[in-house]
N, C-alpha and C positions, 0 to 999 in steps of 0.2 A: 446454436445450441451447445456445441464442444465448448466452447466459451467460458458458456453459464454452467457447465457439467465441473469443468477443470476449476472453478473460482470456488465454489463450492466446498469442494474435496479441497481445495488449498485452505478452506476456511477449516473446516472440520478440524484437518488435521493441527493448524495455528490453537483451535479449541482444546484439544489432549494436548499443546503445548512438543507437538515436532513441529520445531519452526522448519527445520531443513528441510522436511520431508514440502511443506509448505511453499516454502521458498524457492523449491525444483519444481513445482508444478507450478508456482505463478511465473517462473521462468517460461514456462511451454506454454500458459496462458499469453504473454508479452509475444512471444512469436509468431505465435498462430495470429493476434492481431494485426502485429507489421506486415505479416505476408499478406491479412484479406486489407488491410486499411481500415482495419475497425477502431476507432480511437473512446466510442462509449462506454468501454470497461476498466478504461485506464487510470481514472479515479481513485476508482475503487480497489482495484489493484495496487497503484501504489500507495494507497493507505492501509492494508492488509502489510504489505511490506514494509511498512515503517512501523505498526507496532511487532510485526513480527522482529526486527533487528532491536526495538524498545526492549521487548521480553526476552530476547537472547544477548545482551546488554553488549551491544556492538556500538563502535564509532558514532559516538554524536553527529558527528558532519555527516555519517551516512543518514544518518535519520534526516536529521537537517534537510540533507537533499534529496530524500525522496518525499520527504512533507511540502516542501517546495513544486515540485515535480506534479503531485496530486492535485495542488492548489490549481497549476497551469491547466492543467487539462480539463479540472473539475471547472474551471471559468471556461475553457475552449468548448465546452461542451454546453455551456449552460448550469448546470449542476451545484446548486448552489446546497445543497446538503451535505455533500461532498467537503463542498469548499468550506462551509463552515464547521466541520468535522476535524480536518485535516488545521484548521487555523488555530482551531481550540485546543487540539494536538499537539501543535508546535509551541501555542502558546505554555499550555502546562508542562512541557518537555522541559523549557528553555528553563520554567521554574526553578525541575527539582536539580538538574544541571548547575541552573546557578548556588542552589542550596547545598551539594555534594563536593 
């Protein structure tokens, strides 16, 4: 339930546009699952984290790899929503990357 409480609230705030504030809580989202071994919200989390670094226009390769990262887990989990989220993502990233 801390899980779903903490992604949330990372969401909200990614919404009013604090990616950081965002960014810190998907951090202690990440933790709290390595510590239980929950790997079901790592999808989604690091798809939150890649457009959160999109809209704070941070390092492509960081995008890069955490849309990579999403794909992994969203396939390790089954998640096929996820994965084709996180593909469509990358795909339209690489776009405007290439166009810029």
């Amino acid at each position: 339930r801390i899980v779903t409480l903490l992604y949330y609230c990372a969401e909200y705030h990614a919404l009013i546009k604090q990616f950081d504030v965002s960014d810190q809580i998907l951090a202690k989202v990440l933790k709290v699952c390595k510590a239980n071994h929950v790997t079901y919200y790592l999808p989604r989390v690091k798809l939150l984290q890649a457009n959160n670094a999109i809209n704070a226009d941070r390092n492509p390769e960081e995008v890069k790899h955490l849309l990579d990262e999403a794909m992994v887990f969203a396939r390790f989990n089954d998640n096929n929503v996820a994965e084709v989220q996180a593909a469509a993502l990358l795909s339209n990233y690489e776009k405007i990357i290439r166009t810029n």
